[in-house]
C-alpha positions in Angstrom: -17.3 -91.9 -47.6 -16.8 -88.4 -49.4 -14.4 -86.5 -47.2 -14.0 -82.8 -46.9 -11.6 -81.2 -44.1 -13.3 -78.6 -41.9 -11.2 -75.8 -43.0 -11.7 -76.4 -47.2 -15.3 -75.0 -46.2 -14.3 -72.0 -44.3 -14.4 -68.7 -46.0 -11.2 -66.9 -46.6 -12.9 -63.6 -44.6 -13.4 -66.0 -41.5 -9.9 -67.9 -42.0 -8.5 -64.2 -42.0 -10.4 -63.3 -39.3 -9.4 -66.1 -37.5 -5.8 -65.5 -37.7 -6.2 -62.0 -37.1 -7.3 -62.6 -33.8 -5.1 -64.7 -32.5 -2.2 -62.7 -33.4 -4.0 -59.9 -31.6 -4.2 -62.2 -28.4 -0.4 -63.2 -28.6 -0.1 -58.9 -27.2 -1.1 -60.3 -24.1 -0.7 -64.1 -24.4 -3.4 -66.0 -23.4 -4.1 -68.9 -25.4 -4.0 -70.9 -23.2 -5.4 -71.4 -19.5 -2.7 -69.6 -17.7 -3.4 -66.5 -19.3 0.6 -65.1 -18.9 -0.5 -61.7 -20.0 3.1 -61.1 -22.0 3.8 -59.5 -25.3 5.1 -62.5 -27.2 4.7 -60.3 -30.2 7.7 -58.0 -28.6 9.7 -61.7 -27.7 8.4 -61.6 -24.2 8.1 -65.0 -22.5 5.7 -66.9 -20.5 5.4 -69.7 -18.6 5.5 -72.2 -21.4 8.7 -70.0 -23.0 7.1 -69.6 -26.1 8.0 -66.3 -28.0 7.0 -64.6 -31.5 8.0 -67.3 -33.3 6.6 -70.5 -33.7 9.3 -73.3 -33.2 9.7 -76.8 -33.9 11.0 -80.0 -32.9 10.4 -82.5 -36.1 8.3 -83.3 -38.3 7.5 -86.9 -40.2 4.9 -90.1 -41.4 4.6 -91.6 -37.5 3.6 -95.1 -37.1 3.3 -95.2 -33.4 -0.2 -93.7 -32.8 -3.7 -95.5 -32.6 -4.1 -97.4 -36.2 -7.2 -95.3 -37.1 -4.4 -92.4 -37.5 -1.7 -94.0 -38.9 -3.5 -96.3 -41.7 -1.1 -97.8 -44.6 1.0 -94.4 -44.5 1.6 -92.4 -41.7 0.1 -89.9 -39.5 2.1 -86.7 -40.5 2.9 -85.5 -36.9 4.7 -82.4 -36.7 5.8 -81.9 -33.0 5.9 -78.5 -31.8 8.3 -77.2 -28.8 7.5 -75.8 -25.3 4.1 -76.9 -23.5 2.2 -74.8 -20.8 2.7 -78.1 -18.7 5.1 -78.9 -16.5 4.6 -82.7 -16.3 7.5 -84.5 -14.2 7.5 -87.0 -16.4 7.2 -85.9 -19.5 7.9 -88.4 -21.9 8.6 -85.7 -24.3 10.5 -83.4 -21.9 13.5 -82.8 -24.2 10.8 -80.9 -26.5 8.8 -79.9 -24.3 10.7 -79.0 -21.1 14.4 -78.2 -22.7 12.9 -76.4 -25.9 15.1 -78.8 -28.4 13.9 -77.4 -31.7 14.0 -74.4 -34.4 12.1 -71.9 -35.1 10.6 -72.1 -38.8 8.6 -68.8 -40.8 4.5 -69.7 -41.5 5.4 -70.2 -45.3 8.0 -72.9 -43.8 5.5 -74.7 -41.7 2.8 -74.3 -44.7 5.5 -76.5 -46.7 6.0 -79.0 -43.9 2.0 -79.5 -43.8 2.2 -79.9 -47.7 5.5 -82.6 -47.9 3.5 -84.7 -45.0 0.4 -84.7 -47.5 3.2 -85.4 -50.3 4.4 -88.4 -48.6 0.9 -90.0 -48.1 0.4 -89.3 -44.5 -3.4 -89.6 -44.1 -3.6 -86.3 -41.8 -1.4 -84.0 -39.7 -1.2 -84.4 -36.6 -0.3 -80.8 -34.9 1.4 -81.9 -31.2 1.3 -79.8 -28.3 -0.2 -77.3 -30.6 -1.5 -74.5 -28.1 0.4 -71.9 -27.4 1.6 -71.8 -31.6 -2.4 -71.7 -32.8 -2.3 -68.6 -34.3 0.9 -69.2 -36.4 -0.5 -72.9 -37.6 -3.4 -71.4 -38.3 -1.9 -68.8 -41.0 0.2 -71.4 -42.0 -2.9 -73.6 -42.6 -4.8 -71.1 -44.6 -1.4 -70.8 -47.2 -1.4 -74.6 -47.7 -5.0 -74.8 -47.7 -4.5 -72.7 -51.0 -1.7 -74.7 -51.9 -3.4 -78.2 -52.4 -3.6 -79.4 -48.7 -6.5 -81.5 -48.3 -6.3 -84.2 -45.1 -7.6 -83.9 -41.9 -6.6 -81.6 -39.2 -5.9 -83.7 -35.8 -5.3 -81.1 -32.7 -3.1 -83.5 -30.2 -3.5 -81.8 -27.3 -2.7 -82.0 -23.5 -6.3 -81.5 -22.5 -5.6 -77.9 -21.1 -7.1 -75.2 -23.1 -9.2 -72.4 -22.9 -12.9 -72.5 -24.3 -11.6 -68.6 -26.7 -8.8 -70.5 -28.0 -10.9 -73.6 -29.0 -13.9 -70.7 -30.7 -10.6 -70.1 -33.2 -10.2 -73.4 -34.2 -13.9 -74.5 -34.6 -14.9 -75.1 -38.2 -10.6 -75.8 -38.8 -10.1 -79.0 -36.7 -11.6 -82.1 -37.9 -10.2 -84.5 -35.1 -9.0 -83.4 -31.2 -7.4 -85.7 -29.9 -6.8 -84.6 -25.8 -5.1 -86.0 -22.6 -7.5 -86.2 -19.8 -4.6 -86.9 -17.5 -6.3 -85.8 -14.0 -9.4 -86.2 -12.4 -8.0 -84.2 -8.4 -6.6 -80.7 -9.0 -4.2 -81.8 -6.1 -2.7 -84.3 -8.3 -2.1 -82.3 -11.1 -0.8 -79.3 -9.1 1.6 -81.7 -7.6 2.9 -83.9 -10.9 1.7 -81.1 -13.9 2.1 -77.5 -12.1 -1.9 -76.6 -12.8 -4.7 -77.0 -10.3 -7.3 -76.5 -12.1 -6.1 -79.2 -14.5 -9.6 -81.3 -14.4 -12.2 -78.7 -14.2 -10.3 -76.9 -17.7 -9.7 -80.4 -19.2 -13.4 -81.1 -18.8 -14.8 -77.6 -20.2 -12.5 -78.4 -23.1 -13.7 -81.9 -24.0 -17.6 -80.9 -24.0 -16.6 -78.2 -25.9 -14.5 -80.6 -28.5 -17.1 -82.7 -28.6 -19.8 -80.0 -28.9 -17.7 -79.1 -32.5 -16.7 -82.0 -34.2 -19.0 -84.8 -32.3 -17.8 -88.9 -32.0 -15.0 -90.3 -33.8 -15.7 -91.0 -37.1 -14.0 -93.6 -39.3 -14.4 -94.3 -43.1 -14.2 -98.0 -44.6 -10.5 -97.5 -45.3 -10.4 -97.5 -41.3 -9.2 -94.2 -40.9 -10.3 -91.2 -38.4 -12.1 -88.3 -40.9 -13.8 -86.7 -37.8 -14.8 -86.6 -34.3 -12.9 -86.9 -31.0 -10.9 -89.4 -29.7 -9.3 -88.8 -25.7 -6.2 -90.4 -25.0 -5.9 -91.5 -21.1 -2.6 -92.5 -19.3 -2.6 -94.7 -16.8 -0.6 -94.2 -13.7 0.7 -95.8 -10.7 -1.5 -96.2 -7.9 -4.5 -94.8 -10.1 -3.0 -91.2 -9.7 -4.7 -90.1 -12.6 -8.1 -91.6 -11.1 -9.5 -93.6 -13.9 -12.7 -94.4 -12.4 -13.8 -90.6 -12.1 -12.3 -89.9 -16.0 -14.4 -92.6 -17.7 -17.5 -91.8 -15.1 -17.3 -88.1 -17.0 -16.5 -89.0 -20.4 -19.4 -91.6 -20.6 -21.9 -89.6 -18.9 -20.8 -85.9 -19.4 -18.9 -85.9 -23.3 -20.6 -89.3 -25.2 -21.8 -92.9 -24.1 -20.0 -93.5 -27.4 -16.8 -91.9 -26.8 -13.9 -93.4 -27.9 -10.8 -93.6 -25.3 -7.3 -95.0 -25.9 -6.5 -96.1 -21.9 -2.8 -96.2 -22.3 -1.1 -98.7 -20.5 2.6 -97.4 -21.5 3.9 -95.2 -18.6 7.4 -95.5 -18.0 9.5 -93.1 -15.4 10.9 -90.1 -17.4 12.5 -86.7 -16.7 12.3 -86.2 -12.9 10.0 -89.3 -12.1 12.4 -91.0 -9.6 11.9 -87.8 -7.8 8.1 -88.4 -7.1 7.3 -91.9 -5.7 5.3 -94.1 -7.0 5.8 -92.6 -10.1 8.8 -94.1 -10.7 7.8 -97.4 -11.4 5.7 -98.6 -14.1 2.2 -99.5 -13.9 1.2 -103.0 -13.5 -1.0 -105.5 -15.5 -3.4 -105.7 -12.7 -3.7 -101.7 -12.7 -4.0 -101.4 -16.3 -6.3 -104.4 -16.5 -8.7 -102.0 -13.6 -8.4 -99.0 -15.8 -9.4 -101.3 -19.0 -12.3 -102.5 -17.3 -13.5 -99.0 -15.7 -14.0 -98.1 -19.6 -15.5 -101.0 -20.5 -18.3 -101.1 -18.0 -19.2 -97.9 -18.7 -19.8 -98.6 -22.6 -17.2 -96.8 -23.3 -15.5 -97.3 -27.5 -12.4 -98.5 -26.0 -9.3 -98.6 -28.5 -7.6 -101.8 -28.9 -4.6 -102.5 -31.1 
């Protein structure tokens, strides 16, 4: 299969364009959902505490995420700090909760993008990306120029806004989204944002609208499409049934969804019963078979 990422056939006027404009919205932040309204460009902060600078938390070949990403090499994550979430139990919450990272130029992050291509990671794998968009996109465009040539994989909580999205279509070749929630009182209660589900789901048609089902070459590897990552929880708080109902009959009959059977109590998880247990087989088992009946493409390891 002859590969080309999405953003090798965007024109430099749009790329620039495209940065433009999200460096314009950063005046009044509102990349993502919550739509602070600060002036990160003046180091105001938000919600998610993100400023002018974009800021990370490290960067390397990963092994740990679904095969089709990770292939003989690597997918070359590059794990950015903060999150416009406030999940309880975060299983990243040192990044994303206690902002453990540094802040690094574009040209700095253009050079981390190129040294994961170096090493032979077969894409990069921008996580928790939203709130830093604009910056990854400049950085993008310089190591576009620069030789990079993998896919683009946006690993993202699910929450974003349909403007933000607009600036990355054409650029991303694989989203790759949480749909953690299918009751806004849930996600109120564990995540700090109501309308969790009815954003989430905007989002994913309009992923799907721009880059259509997962796509992988003979070598096994994602080039293209979308792939939704679901968690399972405790007591079906994150109400499986209703998630694969929408994904099969809303997004694709032929989407492909990693139900995640991994949930462990983190951060302030023994502070919110059940969640501060791990799920069962039997729940997991339910939440495999909710996919599955539906026709789902359900990843297996």
């Amino acid at each position: 299969m002859d590969f080309t990422p999405a953003y090798k056939r965007l024109s430099p006027q749009e790329f620039s364009r495209r940065i433009a404009e999200g460096f314009r919205r950063l005046r009044a932040c509102d990349l993502c959902p919550r739509r602070c309204g600060v002036n990160r460009l003046r180091g105001e902060k938000g919600i998610c505490r993100a400023g002018r600078e974009v800021v990370v938390s490290s960067y390397g070949p990963h092994f740990g995420e679904e095969s089709p990403l990770v292939g003989l090499f690597g997918s070359g994550t590059i794990f950015f700090t903060y999150c416009p979430l406030k999940c309880v139990y975060c299983q990243n919450y040192e990044i994303s909760q206690l902002g453990e990272g540094s802040p690094v130029s574009i040209k700095e992050l253009a050079r981390i993008m190129l040294r994961l291509q170096a090493r032979g990671c077969h894409n990069i794998n921008l996580v928790t990306p939203t709130h830093f968009v604009p910056h990854i996109l400049a950085a993008l465009y310089h190591a576009s120029k620069e030789g990079l040539a993998i896919p683009i994989v946006y690993n993202t909580s699910g929450y974003e806004s349909l403007e933000t999205l607009a600036l990355l279509d054409g650029i991303v070749d694989i989203y790759m989204p949480d749909f953690k929630y299918a009751d806004s009182k849930t996600a109120a209660k564990y995540s700090g944002v109501r309308d969790y589900p009815e954003v989430a789901k905007a989002a994913l048609k309009e992923m799907q609208r721009q880059v259509g089902d997962l796509e992988i070459d003979e070598r096994g590897l994602a080039v293209r499409g979308l792939l939704v990552r679901h968690l399972v929880l405790p007591e079906n708080l994150a109400g499986t049934e209703e998630v694969m109902d929408f994904l099969s009959q809303e997004v694709s009959p032929r989407c492909f969804v990693n139900v995640m059977g991994q949930y462990y109590p983190a951060y302030r998880a023994h502070e919110f019963p059940p969640l501060n247990r791990r799920i069962t087989l039997q729940e997991y088992r339910t939440a495999i078979e909710a996919a599955l009946k539906r026709g789902l493409r359900v990843y297996r390891d």
